[in-house]
N, C-alpha and C positions, 0 to 999 in steps of 0.2 A: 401101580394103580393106573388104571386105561383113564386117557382123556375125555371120557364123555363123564366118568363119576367125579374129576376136577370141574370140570364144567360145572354137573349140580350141586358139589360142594360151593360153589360160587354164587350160584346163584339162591341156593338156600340161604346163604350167611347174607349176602344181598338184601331179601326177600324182609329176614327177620329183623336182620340189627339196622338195615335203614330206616325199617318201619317203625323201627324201635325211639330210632335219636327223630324220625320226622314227627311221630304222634307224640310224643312227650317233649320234645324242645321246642319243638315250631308250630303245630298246628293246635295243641292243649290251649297254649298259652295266647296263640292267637285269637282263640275261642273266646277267654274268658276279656284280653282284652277289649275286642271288635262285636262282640255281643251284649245288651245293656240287660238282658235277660240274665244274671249267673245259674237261674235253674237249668235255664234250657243250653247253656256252654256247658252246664257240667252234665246233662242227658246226654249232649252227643259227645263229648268228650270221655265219658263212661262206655258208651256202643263202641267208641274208638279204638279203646282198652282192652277192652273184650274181643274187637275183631284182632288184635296183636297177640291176643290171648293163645288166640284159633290156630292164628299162623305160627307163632313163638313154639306152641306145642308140636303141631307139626312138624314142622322144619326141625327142632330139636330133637325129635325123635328120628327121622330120616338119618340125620346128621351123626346121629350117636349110634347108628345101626350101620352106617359106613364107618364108621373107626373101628366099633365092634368088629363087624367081616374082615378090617384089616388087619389086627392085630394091633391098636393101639392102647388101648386099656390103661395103658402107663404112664400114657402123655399127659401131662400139664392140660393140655387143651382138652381131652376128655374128664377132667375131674370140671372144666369149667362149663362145660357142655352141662353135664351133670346138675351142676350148680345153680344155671341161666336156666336149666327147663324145670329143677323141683320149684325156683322161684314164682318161676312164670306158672309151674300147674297152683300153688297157695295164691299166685293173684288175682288166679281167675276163677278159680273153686270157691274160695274162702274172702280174702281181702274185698272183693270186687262185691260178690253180691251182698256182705255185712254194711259195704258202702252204700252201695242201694238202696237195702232197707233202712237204713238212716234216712238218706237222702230224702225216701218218702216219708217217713215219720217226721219228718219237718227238721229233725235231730242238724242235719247239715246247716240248714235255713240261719240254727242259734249258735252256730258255729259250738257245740259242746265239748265237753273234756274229750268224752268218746268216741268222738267223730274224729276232734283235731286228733289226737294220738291212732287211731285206723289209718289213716288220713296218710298222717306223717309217717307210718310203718310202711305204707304202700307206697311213699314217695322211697325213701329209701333202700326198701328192696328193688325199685324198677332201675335208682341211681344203680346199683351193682349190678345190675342185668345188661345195662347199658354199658358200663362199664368193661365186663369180662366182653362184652360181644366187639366193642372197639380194640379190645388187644386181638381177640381171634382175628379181627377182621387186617388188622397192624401185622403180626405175625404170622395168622396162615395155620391153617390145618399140617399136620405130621403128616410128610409125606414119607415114603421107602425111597433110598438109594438104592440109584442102580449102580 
């Protein structure tokens, strides 16, 4: 594999999974703590979402079209690729805007069964997201020996 597709393998995995562990561990939560507002942490903290969404899908798909053209198919790391982008396309197709519309229907406001349990699904699918994307990033895309 020529060093300039190491290079955007790097900088794709970059791209996603620091955006990944930054909007959801650090700035989420910084939101909700340092703003007295929770509607408006959880507005921007929702666009935040979404923009990880953009990129997540992206770079995932980039990502998994270079293993594709190199014949990895078989790797560990592409079943996880696989994995992190059907996640990330149900969070942002699905999980995200049913958030939404909660959130406007006041539903979030009464903290509801059906919001906490949306809620908590979409917490936990992003924990795996986050998860697989820090082993790729720990051990590294399949490379060919030369």
């Amino acid at each position: 594999m020529n060093s300039r597709i190491k290079q955007l393998e790097s900088v794709l995995l970059v791209l996603w999974i620091g955006g990944i562990w930054t909007v959801g561990y650090i700035v989420a939560p910084v939101l909700f703590t340092t703003l007295t507002d929770r509607s408006l942490a959880a507005l921007v903290a929702g666009r935040l979402f979404n923009l990880m969404g953009v990129i997540g899908m992206s770079c995932g798909v980039l990502l998994l079209s270079i293993l594709i053209a190199n014949g990895y198919r078989r790797s560990w790391q592409f079943w996880v690729l696989v994995m992190m982008l059907v996640i990330t396309a149900v969070g942002y197709f699905y999980l995200s805007p049913a958030i939404d519309t909660m959130r406007q229907s006041g539903e979030a406001a009464h903290a509801s069964q059906a919001f906490k349990q949306l809620h908590g699904t979409a917490s936990i699918l992003y924990l795996c997201t986050s998860l697989g994307g820090l082993a790729l990033v720990v051990v590294g895309l399949p490379r060919r020996r030369n």
